[in-house]
C-alpha positions, 0 to 999 in steps of 0.5 A: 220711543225716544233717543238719549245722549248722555255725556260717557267721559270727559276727557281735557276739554272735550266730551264724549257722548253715547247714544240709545233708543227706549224700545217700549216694552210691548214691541220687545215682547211682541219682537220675542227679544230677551235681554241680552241678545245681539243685535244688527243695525242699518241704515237703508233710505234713511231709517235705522233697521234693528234686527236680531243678529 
């Protein structure tokens, strides 16, 4: 996996950035995840927690 950061805008002289993780296509498929749906995140001793919402 892999987290991005891209710049979303710029504004004056300031630069707003956004932020994702590339889930690898067997664990969508293995999580039965559709694209689209919602999900949940967390934080629990320090690790993200994805789930569907």
């Amino acid at each position: 996996m892999r987290l991005l950061k891209q710049v979303s805008r710029a504004y004056k002289e300031k630069s707003y950035h956004k932020h994702w993780i590339v889930i690898p296509n067997n664990l969508i498929k293995e999580l039965k995840w559709d694209e689209g749906i919602e999900l949940k995140a967390e934080v629990k001793n320090n690790k993200l927690i994805i789930e569907k919402d």
